[in-house]
C-alpha positions, -999 to +999 in steps of 0.1 A: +225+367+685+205+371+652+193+336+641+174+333+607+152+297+603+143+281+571+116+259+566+096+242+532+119+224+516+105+197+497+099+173+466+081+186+441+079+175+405+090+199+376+070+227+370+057+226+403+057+255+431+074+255+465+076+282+491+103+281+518+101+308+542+128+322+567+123+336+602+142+363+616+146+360+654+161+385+679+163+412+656+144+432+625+142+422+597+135+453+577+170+460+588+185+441+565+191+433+530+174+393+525+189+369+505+187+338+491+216+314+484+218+280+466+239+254+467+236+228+444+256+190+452+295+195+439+286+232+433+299+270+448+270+286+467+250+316+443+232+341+449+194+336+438+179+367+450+177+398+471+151+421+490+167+451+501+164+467+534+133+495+547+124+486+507+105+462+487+131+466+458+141+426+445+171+412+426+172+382+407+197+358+392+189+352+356+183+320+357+153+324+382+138+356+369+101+356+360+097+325+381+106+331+415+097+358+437+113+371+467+088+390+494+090+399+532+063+401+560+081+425+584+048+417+605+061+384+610+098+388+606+098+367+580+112+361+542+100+338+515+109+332+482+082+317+456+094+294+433+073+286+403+077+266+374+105+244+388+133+224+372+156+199+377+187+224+378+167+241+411+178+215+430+199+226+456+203+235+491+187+271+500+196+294+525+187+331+536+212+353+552+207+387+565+233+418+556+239+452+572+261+464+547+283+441+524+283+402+521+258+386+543+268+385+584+241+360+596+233+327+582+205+304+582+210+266+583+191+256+551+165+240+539+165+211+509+145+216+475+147+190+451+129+188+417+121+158+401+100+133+386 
């Protein structure tokens, strides 16, 4: 079974950077499209952004273009998304999931970013 691992949550203060990372066991991870998911407190999950598979073609919401960044080691299995110049309204829980084709099939248990001062 295909388990994907956050890690790097954190406090930071706005305008400050975080990395969280997310490790793709028993599988590929060039074999799949990457995402990113939030979920803030009281709020629907979104989508943040997207790496897509065998490419290094990204997608980003709006409201975190030009200050996040979405990259993959497939070396070390691994996603991470860069997020730069923080705000309050990043606050949220973040998750990776992994997708053949379509919405997302495996899930990774998420990892807590909060932003404030």
């Amino acid at each position: 079974q295909v388990q994907l691992v956050e890690s790097g949550g954190g406090s930071v203060q706005p305008g400050g950077p975080l990395t969280v990372s997310c490790i793709v066991s028993f599988s590929t991870i060039r074999w799949y499209a990457m995402s990113w998911y939030r979920q803030a407190s009281g709020q629907e999950r979104e989508l943040v952004a997207q790496i897509f598979s065998y490419s290094t073609i990204t997608k980003y919401e709006d409201s975190v273009k030009g200050r996040f960044t979405n990259s993959r080691d497939d070396n070390k299995n691994t996603e991470y998304l860069q997020l730069n110049r923080m705000k309050p309204d990043d606050t949220a829980e973040y998750y990776c999931a992994a997708s053949r084709t379509g919405d997302p099939t495996y899930w990774g248990q998420g990892t807590q970013v909060t932003v404030s001062s």
